[in-house]
C-alpha positions as CSV (number, residue, x, y, z in Angstrom):
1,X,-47.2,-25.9,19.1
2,X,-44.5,-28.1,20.5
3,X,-43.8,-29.3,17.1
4,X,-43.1,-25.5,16.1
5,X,-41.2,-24.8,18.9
6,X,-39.0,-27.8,18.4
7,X,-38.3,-27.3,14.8
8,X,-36.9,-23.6,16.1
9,X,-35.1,-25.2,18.2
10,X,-33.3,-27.6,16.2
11,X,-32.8,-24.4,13.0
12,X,-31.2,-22.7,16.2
13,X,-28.8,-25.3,17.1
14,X,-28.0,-25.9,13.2
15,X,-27.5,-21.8,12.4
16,X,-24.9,-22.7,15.7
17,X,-23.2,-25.4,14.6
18,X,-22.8,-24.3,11.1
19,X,-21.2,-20.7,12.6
20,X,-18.8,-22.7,15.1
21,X,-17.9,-24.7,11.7
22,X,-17.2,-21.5,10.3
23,X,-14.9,-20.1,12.9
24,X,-12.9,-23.4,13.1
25,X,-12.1,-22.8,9.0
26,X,-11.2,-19.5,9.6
27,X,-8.9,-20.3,12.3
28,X,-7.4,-23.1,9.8
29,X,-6.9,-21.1,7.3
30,X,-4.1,-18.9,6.4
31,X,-5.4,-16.3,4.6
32,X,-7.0,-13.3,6.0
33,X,-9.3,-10.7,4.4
34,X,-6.0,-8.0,4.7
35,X,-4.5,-10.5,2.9
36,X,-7.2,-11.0,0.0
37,X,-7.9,-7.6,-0.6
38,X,-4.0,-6.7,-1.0
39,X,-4.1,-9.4,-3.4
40,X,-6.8,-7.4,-5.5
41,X,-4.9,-4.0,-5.1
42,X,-2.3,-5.6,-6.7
43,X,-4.7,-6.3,-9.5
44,X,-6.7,-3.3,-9.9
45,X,-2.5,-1.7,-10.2
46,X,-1.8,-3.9,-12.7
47,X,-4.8,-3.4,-14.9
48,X,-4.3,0.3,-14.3
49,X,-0.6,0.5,-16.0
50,X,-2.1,-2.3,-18.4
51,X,-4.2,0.0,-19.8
52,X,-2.0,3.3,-19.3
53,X,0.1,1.0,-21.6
54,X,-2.5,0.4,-23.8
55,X,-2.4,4.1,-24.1
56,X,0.8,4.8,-24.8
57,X,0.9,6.6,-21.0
58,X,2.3,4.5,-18.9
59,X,5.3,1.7,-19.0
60,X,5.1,-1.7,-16.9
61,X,7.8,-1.3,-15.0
62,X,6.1,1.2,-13.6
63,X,3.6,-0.4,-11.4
64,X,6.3,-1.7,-9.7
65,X,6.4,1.5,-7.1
66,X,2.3,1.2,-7.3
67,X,2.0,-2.2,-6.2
68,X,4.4,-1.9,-3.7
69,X,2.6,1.0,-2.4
70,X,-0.7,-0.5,-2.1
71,X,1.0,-3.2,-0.1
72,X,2.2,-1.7,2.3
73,X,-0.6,1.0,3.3
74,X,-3.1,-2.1,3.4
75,X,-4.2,-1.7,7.2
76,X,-6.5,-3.5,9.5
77,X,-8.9,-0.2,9.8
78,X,-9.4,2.6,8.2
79,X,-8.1,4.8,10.1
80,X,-4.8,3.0,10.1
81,X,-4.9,2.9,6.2
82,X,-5.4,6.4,5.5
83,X,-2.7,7.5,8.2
84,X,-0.3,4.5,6.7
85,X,-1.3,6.6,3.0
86,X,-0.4,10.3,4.3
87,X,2.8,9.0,5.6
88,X,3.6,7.1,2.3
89,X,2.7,10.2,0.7
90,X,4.9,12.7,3.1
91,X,8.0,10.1,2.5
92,X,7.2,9.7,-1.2
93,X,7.8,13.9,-1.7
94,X,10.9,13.3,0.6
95,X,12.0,10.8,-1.8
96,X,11.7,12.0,-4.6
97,X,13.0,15.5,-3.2
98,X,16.3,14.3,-2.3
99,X,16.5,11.8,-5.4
100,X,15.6,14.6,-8.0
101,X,18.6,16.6,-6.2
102,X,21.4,13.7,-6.7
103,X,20.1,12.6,-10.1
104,X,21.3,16.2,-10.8
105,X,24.2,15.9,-8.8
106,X,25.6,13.0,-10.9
107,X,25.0,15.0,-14.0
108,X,28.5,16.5,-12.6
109,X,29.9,12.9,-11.6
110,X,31.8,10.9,-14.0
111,X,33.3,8.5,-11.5
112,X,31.0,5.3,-11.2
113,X,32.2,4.5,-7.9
114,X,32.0,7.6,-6.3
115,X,28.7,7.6,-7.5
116,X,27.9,4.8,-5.5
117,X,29.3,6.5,-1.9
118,X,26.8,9.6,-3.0
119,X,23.9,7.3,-3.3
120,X,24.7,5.9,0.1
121,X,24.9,9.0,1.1
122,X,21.6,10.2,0.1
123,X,20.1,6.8,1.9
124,X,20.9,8.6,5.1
125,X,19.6,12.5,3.9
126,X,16.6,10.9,3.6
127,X,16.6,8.6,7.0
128,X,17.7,11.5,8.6
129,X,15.0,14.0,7.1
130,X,11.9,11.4,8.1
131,X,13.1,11.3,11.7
132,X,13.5,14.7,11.9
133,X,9.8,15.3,11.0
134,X,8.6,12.8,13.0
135,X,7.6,10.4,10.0
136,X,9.4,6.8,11.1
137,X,6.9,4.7,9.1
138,X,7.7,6.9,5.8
139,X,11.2,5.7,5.8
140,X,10.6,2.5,3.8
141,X,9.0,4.0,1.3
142,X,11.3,7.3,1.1
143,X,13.9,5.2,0.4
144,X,12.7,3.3,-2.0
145,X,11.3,5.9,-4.0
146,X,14.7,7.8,-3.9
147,X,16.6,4.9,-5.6
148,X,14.1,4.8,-7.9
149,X,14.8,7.5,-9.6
150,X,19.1,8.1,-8.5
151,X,19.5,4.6,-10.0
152,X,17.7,5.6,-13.1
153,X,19.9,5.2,-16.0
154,X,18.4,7.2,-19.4
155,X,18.2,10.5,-20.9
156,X,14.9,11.0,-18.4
157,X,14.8,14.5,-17.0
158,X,15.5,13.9,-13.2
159,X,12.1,16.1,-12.2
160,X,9.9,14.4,-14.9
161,X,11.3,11.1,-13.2
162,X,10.5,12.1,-10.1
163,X,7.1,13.6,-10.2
164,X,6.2,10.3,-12.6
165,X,7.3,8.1,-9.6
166,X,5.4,10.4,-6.7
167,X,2.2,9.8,-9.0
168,X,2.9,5.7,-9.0
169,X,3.1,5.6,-5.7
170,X,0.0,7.7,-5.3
171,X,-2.2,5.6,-7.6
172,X,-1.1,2.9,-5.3
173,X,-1.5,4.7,-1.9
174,X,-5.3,5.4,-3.5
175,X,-6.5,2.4,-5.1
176,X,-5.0,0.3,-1.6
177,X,-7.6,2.8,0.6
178,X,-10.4,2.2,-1.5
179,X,-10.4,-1.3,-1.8
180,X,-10.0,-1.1,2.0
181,X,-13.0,1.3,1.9
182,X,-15.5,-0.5,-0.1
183,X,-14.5,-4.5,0.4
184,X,-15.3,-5.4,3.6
185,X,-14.6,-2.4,5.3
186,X,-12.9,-3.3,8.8
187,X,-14.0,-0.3,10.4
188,X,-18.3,-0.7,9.6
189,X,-18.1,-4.6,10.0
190,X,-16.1,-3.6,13.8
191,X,-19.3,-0.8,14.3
192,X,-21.9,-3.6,13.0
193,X,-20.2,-6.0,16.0
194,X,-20.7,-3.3,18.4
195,X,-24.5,-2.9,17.5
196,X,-25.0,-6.3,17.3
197,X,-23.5,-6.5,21.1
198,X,-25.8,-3.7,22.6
199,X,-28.8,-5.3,21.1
């Protein structure tokens, strides 16, 4: 019986030892789980457009806006990363809004340089129109999206270049919360703490 009870006793202090071990590597080292998983986003976005292009459907360049998106609506909970996506979203429509209206503005433009004062221009329409809503975090995004499509040089309809960059940025916004969701979920591991506490 004493032997039994030692044995426990010593699995005990191993199961201990190796956990403390564990804690010290993950103090050591760098990289965090929010960091991993926006790592695979930026995978699962580029085999997306891989095989859109495969398709014929999609274009490289345009995971650009998706990656970018997944990056950064990758939050520490849930919570934070589906709030971080509705705002993305909000500031993607004001985006592409205000760049759909320019990119048809410079249809009447010939001056290059004047062109240039109008895009500046529209940086601040779209600053402006985020704080008026009340959508601060959007603003990074927003303007991103807008010179994405009033920079775009081409024979692309300004509308079917703006509702193509709204859906980037929404594959990105969804794959980001999934991954979030279903690899290592912050918010479940943070309610498995809790139980583990009360018990």
């Amino acid at each position: 019986m004493r032997y039994y009870t030692y044995r426990v006793s010593a699995k005990t202090k191993r199961i201990h030892w190796v956990r403390k071990y564990i804690e010290k590597i993950k103090e050591i080292n760098p990289v965090g789980m929010r960091t991993i998983k926006t790592a695979i986003a930026i995978v699962v976005c580029l085999f997306v457009y891989q095989a859109g292009y495969s398709l014929g459907i999609a274009n490289h360049n345009d995971a650009i806006l998706a990656c970018i998106a997944a990056i950064i609506s990758m939050r520490d909970t849930m919570e934070g990363s589906r709030s971080a996506g509705i705002q993305r979203l909000l500031g993607t429509i004001i985006g592409a809004g205000v760049g759909i209206a320019y990119s048809y503005l410079f249809f009447f433009l010939g001056n290059v340089y004047l062109q240039m004062f109008i895009i500046a221009t529209g940086i601040i329409g779209v600053i402006v129109i985020c704080n008026k809503v009340k959508l601060p975090d959007a603003i990074v995004i927003a303007c991103m999206v807008y010179l994405f499509i009033a920079l775009q040089k081409g024979e692309i309809d300004p509308l079917v270049h703006g509702i193509t960059r709204f859906i980037d940025t929404l594959i990105g916004l969804g794959i980001s919360i999934l991954i979030n969701h279903f690899i290592h979920n912050p918010d479940k591991r943070s309610g498995d703490h809790e139980e583990q506490q009360c018990k």
